[in-house]
Residue, then its C-alpha position, 0 to 999 in steps of 0.5 A: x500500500x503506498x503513502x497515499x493510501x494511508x493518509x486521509x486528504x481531500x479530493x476535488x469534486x466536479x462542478x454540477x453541469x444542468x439547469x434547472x436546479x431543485x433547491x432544498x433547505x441545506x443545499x450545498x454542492x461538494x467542492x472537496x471531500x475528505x478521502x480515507x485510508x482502506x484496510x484489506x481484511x480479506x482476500x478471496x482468490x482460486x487459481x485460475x484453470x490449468x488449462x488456458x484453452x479452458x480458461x477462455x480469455x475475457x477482454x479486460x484489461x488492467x493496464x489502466x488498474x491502481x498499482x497499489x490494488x490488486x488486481x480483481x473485484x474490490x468489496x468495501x464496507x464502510x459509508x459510501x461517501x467515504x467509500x467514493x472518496x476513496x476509490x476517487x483518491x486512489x485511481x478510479x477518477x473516469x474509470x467506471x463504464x457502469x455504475x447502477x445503484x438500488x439506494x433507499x428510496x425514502x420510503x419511511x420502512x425498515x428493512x429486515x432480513x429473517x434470520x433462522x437456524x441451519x438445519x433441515x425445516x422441522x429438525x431444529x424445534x422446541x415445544x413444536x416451533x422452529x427455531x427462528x432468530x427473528x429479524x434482523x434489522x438491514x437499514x432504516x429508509x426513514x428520511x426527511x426530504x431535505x436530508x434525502x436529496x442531499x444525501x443522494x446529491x452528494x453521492x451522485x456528484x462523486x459518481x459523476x466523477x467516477x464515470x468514464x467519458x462514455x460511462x453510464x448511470x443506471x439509477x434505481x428508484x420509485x414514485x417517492x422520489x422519481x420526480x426529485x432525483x430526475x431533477x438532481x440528474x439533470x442538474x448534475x449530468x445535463x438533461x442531454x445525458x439523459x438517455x432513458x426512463x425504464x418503467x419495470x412492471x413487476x408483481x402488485x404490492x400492497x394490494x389487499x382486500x378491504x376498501x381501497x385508497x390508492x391503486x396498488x404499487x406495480x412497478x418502478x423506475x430505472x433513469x439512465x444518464x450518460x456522462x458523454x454523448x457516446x457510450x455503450x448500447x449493446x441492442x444485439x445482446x440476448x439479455x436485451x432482447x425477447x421472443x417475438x412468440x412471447x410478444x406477438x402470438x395471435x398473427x405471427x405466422x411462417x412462410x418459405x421466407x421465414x417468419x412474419x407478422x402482419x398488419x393492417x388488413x386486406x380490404x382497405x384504402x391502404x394502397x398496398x392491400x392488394x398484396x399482402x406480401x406488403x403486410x408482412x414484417x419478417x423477423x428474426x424469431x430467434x434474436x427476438x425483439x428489442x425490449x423497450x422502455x417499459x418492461x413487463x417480462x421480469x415479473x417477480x419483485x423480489x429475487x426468488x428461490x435458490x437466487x435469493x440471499x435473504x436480503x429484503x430488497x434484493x432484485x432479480x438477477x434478471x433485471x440487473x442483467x439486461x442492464x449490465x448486457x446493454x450498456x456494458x461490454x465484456x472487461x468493462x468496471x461495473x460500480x454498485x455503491x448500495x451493493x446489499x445482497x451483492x446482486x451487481x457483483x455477482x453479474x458482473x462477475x458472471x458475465x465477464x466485467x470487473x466490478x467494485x462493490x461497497x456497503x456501510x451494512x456489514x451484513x450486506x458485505x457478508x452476504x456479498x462475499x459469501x455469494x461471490x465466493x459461490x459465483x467464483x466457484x462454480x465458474x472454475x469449476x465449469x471451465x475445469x469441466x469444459x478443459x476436460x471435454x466433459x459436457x456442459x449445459x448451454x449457459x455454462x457453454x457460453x457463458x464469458x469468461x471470468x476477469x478474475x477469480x477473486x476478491x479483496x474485502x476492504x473496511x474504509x474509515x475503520x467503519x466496524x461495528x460488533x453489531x448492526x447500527x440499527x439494531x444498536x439503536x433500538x438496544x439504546x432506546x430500550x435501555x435508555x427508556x426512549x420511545x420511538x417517533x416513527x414519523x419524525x424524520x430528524x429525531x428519533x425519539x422522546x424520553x420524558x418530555x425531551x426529544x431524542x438524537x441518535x447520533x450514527x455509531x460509525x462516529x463519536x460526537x462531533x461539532x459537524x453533527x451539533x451544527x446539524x442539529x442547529x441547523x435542524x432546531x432552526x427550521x423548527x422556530x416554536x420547539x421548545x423542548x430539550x434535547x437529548x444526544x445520545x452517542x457512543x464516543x464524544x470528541x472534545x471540542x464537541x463537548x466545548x461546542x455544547x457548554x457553550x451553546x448551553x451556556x444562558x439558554x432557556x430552550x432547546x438545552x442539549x444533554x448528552x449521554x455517550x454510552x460507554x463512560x455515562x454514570x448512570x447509562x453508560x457500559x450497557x453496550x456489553x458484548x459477549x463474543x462467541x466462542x468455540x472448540x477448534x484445533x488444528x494440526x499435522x497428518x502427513x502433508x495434510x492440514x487437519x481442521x477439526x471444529x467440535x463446537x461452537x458457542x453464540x450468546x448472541x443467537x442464545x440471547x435472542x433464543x432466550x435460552x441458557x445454554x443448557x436448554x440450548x444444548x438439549x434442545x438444538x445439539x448440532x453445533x453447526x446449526x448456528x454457523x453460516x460459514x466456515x473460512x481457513x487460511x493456512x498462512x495468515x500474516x495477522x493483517x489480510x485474510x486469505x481465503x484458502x479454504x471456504x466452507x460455504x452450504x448453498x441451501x439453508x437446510x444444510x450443515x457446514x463440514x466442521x472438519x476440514x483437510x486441505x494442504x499443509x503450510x510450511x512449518x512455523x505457519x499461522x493457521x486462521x480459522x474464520x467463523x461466521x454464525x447465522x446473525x452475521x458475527x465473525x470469530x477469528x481464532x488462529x493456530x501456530x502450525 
């Protein structure tokens, strides 16, 4: 890594291009943004086939890549500002042929995920019910409409930045903000970027029996801008494209000429009707017919069966596709900064792109990795199959080949949390007595007759999210009620901040509690890791890795069971544990995957006793764990 990765500094941002501008309170375009360092946590990466006929060769070229990175598909946690900053900083500015992004939608939800136990449904049980972990809260879409456009206003001036000359942005959103963020677009990219509005039309939400007062939600948008006047269309691609039997069946017909559809009829004043042959439009009935800008073949909201990771607003790999197909090309950066279940990746990554992918959500960035792991997997295996003239199915037979066979996981800002934000706060609202205002959009809440900040636990308390909350008290001239800050750290010139804002002030005086050192609140955040029963040895030139238990207090908190209950009731280890990953020559620093226990379906167990080649002696051995709540446990071993 090089001086410059290390160090934070700022970065220029391009000035926005449009008119007309959508004003909101609090506004302001970014000039410069502070860029931090990265820290590789983990590196996953299989060796490329043997044979290189079988290998294939996917047009990416990596002459333009950052020195200081290696070379294949980049994963970060951490706020995607930072993120973008980052990637802006180290080499990425006007490198990116496509970015799409899935960002919230300022839909005022929760979003979860549904947590549940391995093992075959109906085998993990006490008193007749499953073993069910609840939801796990992934991110509140919970937003005011100032604070919203700014958050995505920011974020779309760094993209800009990022994009190549002809790169493209595929923004996905719905009518809650559609209307706002056209207007963002236009003044950032120019309204003669603009190229499309894809309506996607897929199953009904919301419809439900009783008295209706809105027609139900049925679909969403998609806007496309370019930064340039050219860029990419690939209209020949089979993604793009749909059988012209699904589209037209009640005139398509065939000839010795081939096929056809007719219009018009015979008999009228048309001047060709004498001959129908002027009635006919051949077709290519197997390139299909150009989708256009309403889609309404891609039905299913949600990503279904095996495809789907468990993440509430995972898209169909279908409809992430079509875009990457048409306005991408094989070896072309694909960027998805709201990564979530890692939908982008794992297409880009399937049809030949390079990609990067970034979360602020830490189980997002799990679910990610866990699901690129697979995609990496498969594909060797495929094109191992395909070097020894085994037969393949007609996808893996012409699917592209990989530009990489593996990932590096970062972490930005040292953006690192023991438990989801989300579910931190709903833990401190309950130990601190706060009851949740759903409806504000700024405060999150009241205790007594004061209101309640949050401030996000990424971050201690500083002066930049006083000035916000002034700024937010102002727009509010007849609250006169105190206000309680609650964070989990607290920098000291923002303390200064607050005895001085306090100082000779009847309303609005600000009361904080940072939650690890307060006399009274303080320490609740206690964290009881998980542990386990592993060890690790010699056989010969094999590596034996043996797991005989594993414990979560976490899970048995949720279960609400001791762990003798727990034991009696659940008494496969395994059931807790999402994945297992080895490296057998781990530094300290950087976790190289050599090994990934990873079951595709939730009904199955992970091994728990591993083989695999032997390090050298002196080696450290580390053993990753993951349980089914997305918690890691590292423990490592001198072989």
């Amino acid at each position: 890594m090089t001086e410059k990765t290390k160090k934070s500094h700022d970065v220029t941002i391009a000035k926005a291009k449009g008119r007309p501008m959508l004003t909101w309170v609090g506004k302001k375009p970014l000039a410069r943004v502070t860029a931090f360092p990265a820290q590789a946590i983990e590196r996953f990466e299989l060796p490329a086939p043997a044979d290189k006929n079988a290998a294939g060769s996917a047009d990416c070229d990596w002459s333009d890549w950052p020195r200081n990175l290696p070379q294949g598909g980049l994963l970060y946690h951490g706020d995607n500002k930072d993120v973008l900053a980052h990637l802006l900083a180290n080499g990425f500015r006007g490198k990116v042929k496509l970015i799409y992004i899935d960002p919230p939608f300022d839909s005022g939800a929760d979003y979860v995920r549904k947590v549940q136990l391995r093992g075959a449904k109906g085998t993990v049980k006490i008193d007749g019910e499953d073993y069910t972990l609840g939801e796990q809260v992934q991110y509140s879409d919970i937003w005011a409409n100032d604070n919203y456009l700014q958050f995505m206003y920011q974020r779309i001036q760094i993209l800009y930045s990022l994009l190549s000359d002809d790169g493209v942005l595929c923004l996905h959103c719905d009518h809650n903000v559609s209307y706002m963020l056209r207007c963002v677009l236009d003044e950032i990219f120019g309204r003669d970027r603009f190229i499309n509005e894809v309506i996607w039309q897929h199953a009904v939400i919301g419809a439900g029996r009783g008295i209706y007062v809105r027609l139900p939600k049925a679909h969403e948008t998609i806007l496309i801008y370019s930064k340039g006047d050219k860029y990419t269309f690939n209209t020949d691609e089979k993604d793009v494209r749909v059988p012209y039997k699904d589209r037209i069946t009640e005139n398509l017909q065939q000839d010795e000429k081939g096929w056809y559809y007719t219009r018009g009829r015979t008999g009228t004043d048309n001047p060709w009707s004498k001959d129908p042959r002027y009635l006919r439009t051949y077709v290519d009935i197997e390139k299909g017919k150009l989708v256009h800008d309403s889609w309404d073949d891609i039905t299913t909201y949600r990503a279904q069966g095996d495809e789907y990771a468990g993440y509430p607003t995972q898209k169909p790999e279908q409809l992430v596709r079509r875009f990457i197909s048409l306005l991408s090309s094989s070896g072309d950066l694909i960027l998805d900064c709201f990564i979530g279940s890692g939908t982008t990746a794992a297409i880009a990554q399937k049809l030949g792109r390079r990609w990067i992918g970034c979360d602020i959500n830490k189980g997002a960035i799990q679910t990610t990795a866990k699901r690129l792991q697979g995609v990496i997997e498969q594909q060797r295996d495929a094109l191992e199959a395909k070097g020894k003239q085994r037969k393949l199915v007609a996808d893996e037979a012409a699917a592209p080949a990989p530009c990489q066979f593996g990932f590096t996981t970062w972490r930005v800002n040292d953006y690192d949390l023991q438990i989801q934000h989300n579910e931190a706060v709903e833990l401190a609202c309950q130990h601190l007595g706060v009851t949740r205002t759903r409806t504000d959009a700024y405060f999150d809440g009241t205790q007594g007759g004061r209101l309640v900040k949050i401030v996000p636990f990424n971050h201690p308390l500083t002066p930049l999210d006083l000035e916000a909350l002034r700024a937010e008290l102002k727009t509010r001239p007849d609250e006169e009620r105190d206000i309680l800050i609650v964070s989990l750290g607290i920098q000291q010139d923002a303390q200064q901040w607050v005895d001085d804002y306090n100082r000779n002030r009847p309303v609005n005086r600000l009361h904080v509690i940072e939650l690890r050192t307060d006399g009274k609140y303080g320490g609740f955040i206690k964290h009881e890791p998980m542990s386990a029963e592993v060890s690790v040895s010699r056989e010969g030139d094999q590596l034996i890795v043996d797991i005989r238990d594993v414990l979560s207090p976490t899970i048995l908190q949720r279960l609400n069971l001791d762990q003798g209950v727990f034991r009696a009731s659940i008494p496969d280890w395994r059931a807790v544990v999402d994945c297992v990953l080895i490296d057998s020559r781990y530094n300290g620093e950087l976790f190289n995957v050599a090994l990934s226990d990873v079951p595709e379906r939730k009904q199955d167990f992970v091994m728990g006793r591993y083989e695999l080649p032997a390090p050298p002696s002196g080696s450290r051995v580390a053993v990753k764990i993951i349980d089914m709540l997305g918690e890691e446990l590292l423990l490592t071993f001198d072989v």
